[in-house]
Structure formats: C-alpha cells, structure tokens
N, C-alpha and C positions, 0 to 999 in steps of 0.2 A: 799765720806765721809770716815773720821778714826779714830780711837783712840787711844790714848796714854793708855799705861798698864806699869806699872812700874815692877820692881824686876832683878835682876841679872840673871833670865834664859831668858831672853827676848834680842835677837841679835839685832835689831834695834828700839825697842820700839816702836812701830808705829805696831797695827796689822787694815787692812779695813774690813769694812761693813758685808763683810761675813761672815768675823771668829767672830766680838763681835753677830752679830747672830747666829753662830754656839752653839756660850757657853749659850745664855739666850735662846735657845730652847734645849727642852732634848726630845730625841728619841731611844737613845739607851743609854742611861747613870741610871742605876738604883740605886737608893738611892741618886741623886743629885737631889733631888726638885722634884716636879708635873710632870709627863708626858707632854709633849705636844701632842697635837690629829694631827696627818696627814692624806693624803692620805688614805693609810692603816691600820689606827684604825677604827676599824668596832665597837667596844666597848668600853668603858674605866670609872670604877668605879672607884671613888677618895673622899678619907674618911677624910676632915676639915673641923671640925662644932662643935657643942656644944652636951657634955655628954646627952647621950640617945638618940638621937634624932631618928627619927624613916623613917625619908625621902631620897631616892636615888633616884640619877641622874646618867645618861648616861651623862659624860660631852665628848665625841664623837660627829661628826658632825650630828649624826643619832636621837641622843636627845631621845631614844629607851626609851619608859618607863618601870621603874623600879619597884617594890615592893618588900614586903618581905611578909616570915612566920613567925609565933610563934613568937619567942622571938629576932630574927636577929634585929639589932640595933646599933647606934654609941656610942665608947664610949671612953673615955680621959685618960681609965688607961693605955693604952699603944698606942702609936703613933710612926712611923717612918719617917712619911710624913707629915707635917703640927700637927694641934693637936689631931690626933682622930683617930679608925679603927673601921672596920667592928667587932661586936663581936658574937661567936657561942657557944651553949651550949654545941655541943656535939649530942643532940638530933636529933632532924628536926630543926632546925632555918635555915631558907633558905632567900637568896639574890635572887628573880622571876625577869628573863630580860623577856618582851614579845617577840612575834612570833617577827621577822624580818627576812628578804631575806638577808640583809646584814651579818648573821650570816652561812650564804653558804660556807664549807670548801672545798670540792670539792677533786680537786685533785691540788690546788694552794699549794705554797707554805703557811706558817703559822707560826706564833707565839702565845702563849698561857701566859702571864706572871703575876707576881703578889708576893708580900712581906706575909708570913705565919709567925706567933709567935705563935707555940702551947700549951696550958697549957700542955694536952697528945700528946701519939700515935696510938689511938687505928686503927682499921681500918677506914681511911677517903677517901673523893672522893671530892676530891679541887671545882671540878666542872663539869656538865655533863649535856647533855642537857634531855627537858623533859619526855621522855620514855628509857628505856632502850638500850643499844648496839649504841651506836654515836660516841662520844667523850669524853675523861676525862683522867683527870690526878690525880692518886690516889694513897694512901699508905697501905703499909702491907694487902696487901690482896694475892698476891703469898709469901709472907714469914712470918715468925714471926716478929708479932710486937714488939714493944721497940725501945730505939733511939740506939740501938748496933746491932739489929740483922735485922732492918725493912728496906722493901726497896721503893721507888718511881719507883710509873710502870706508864707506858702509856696503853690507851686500848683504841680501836677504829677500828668501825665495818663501812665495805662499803656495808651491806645487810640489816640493821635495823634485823637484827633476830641471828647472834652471832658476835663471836668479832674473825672475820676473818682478819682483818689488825693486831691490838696488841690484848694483855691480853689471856684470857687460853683458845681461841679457837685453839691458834696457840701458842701451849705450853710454854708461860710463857714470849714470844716476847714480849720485851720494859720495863723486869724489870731491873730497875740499881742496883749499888752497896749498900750494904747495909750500915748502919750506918750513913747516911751523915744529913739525918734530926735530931731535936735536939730540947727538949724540951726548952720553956723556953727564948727563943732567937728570936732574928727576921732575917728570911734568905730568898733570892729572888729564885723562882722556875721557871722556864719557861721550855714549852715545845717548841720544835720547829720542823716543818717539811720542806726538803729542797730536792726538786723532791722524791725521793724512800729513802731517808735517815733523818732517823726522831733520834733526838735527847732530852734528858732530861738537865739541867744546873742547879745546887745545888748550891749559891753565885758564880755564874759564872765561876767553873767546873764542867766539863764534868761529867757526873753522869750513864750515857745510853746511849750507841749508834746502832742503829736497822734497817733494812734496810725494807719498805714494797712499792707496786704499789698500787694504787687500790684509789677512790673516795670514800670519807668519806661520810656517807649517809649523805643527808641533814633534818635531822630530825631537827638538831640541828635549823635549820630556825623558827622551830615551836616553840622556847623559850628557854632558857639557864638557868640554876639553879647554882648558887652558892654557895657553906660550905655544902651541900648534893649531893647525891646520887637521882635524884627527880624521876628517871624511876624507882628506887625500893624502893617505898614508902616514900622515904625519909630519908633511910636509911644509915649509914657511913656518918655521921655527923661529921664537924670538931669542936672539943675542942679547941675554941682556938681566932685567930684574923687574919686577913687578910686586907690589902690593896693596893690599886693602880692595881689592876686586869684589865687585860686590852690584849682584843684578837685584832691581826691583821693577814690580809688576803692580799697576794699576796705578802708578805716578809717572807726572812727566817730572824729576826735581830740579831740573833748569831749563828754564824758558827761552834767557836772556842770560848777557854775560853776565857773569859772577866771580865772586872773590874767592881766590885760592889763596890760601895761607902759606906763605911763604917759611919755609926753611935753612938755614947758615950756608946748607950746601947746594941749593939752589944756584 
C-alpha cells in the first residue's frame, strides 16, 4: 500500500506504508502531537481534558495507577499538547505513580522527558522517586536561582544513602549551563543516560554532559513522584505546569541536539 503526499519537496510523490506510519506515530518528535507509547515507555502521563479535573492516567502499556496530592490538577490555562496541563503550586502538589517493577533504571540505558512552563525558579525537583537519593531531574539547587544565573542538574544515587552517581555527593556532577530555563514559556527537558554518559537537553540543546558507571538504585520501583521532591517531604515544589512526562527504559532517544517543534506560544 501507498500514498500520495503533495508539495514541491516531494521527488516522486508516492511515499509507502512505512513512512506515512512513521509521521502518524511520534517517538522522538517532541511538540508534534501526543507521544505514542512503545516498547520502551515504562510510563507516559498526557494531560487533554477538561479544566480541573482531578484524574491521571498512565496512558503507557503498564496502565500504572496514578494519583495525586494537595492541590495537583488539570487545567486549560495553559496547554502545549492537546488542551490542558498538569498544574503545581509551588508547594507540595504532587503527580503519585504507584510502586512498579517497570520503573527499574538499573544500569540500562534511559530517557526521562516532558514539557515545563514555569510561573518561577525557585529551587524545583521535576521529579524523583519516593524516598530520597534515586533519580531526579532538578533546578537551582548547586547554583543560584533565577532564569540568568540557575542551572538544571541531574542527581542520582546507586546506594539509596547519597548521591554518588550525580548531585553534591560527587561535587556538583550533572550541573548544566546556567540560564537556559526561562520563566513563563513552555520548553521540553529530557534527561538521558547512554551507557556511562548521561546527558541533560533544554528545547533540544545540549545543556550537560557528564560521564558516571554505576546502577541507579531501584528504589525508584517503589513509586515515582511528580512536580516534587517526595523523599524530602515534599519539598522543591514546581511553580508551574508540566506535560507529556514520560520515562523510558532501555533507550537513549537523544543523543545529539534535536528538533523540538515549535508552538505559537512559544
């Protein structure tokens, strides 16, 4: 089977069956539409629905349930993906994935990715699993905050008791460049790890490049938290909005900078 695609960049106008599925499935294309779930999404939260709403889905093959705290909730004033995001106060308002096995980072390869619009900058923690020293992708906590001098660090511990892979066990290992976050805006974050070389991507530049060995505890099995910090009390709260959050396991899906697809309110 094939299709006809029109336009002047098209040499024989005729593309088949695999390419018009390449384009209606999205895997590595951020800001073109919904994710599609593969193989290697172990998770995948996706926020279109009606202001407030109060209910999250794992739309991943794993169907993982979801809850929240406090005041975490959908809402319509700002949307990147369909009509709605995750919204946080700043406080404790938490995104709770339950316990799963599939949330095992190991020493595979990984991706961590997801769309941030933050009202601030204060010190936040994108996301981390339920006790302290695992996984997480955070801001301004080795530098000063603000969107000129703050920077996006990784931090992740293979002991469950400090942060011996990134973060200040291991002097300051996995902070990027500073200034690249930005209040006010909607910009895609991913973390990625590709054997011993773990990398951060700010709208799909390079942001941190850090080199560590070592298996990520798997505490992170025991539950995932969301827009908090949940191993310490719930603290480093994001200000702000988040969607299309979505961890996978046994890919690195960017290597190199990449193309993020741009938005009106960009």
């Amino acid at each position: 089977m094939s299709g006809i695609i029109g336009g002047a960049g098209s040499k024989s106008g005729i593309i088949g069956e695999t390419e018009i599925r390449r384009f209606s499935e999205n895997f590595d294309r951020p800001g073109d539409g919904h994710y599609t779930s593969d193989s290697y999404t172990k998770l995948l939260l996706q926020s279109d629905t009606t202001n407030n709403s109060t209910t999250f889905v794992d739309s991943s093959s794993f169907g993982t349930t979801v809850t929240r705290s406090n005041q975490a909730h959908h809402t319509t004033e700002h949307a990147v993906i369909g009509s709605s995001s995750f919204e946080f106060d700043g406080a404790n308002d938490t995104i709770n994935v339950a316990a799963t096995s599939a949330l095992t980072f190991g020493a595979s390869d990984f991706t961590v990715d997801f769309w941030i619009y933050p009202h601030s900058l204060p010190n936040m923690w994108f996301f981390s699993g339920t006790a302290d020293h695992n996984l997480c992708l955070a801001y301004g906590h080795q530098s000063t905050q603000g969107d000129t001098t703050g920077s996006l660090e990784a931090w992740a511990s293979s002991n469950g008791g400090g942060w011996d892979l990134m973060g200040d066990g291991v002097s300051g290992r996995g902070t990027g460049i500073t200034g690249q976050l930005k209040v006010s805006v909607w910009q895609h974050l991913a973390l990625v790890r590709e054997d011993t070389v773990w990398k951060i991507f700010c709208n799909g530049d390079l942001n941190m490049i850090a080199t560590a060995s070592g298996s990520v505890t798997a505490e992170t099995a025991n539950g995932m938290a969301v827009g908090t910090h949940a191993g310490y009390g719930g603290s480093y709260g994001v200000h702000g909005h988040i969607d299309e959050f979505r961890v996978s396991i046994g890919i690195a899906r960017w290597t190199s900078p990449f193309r993020v697809y741009p938005k009106d309110e960009f």
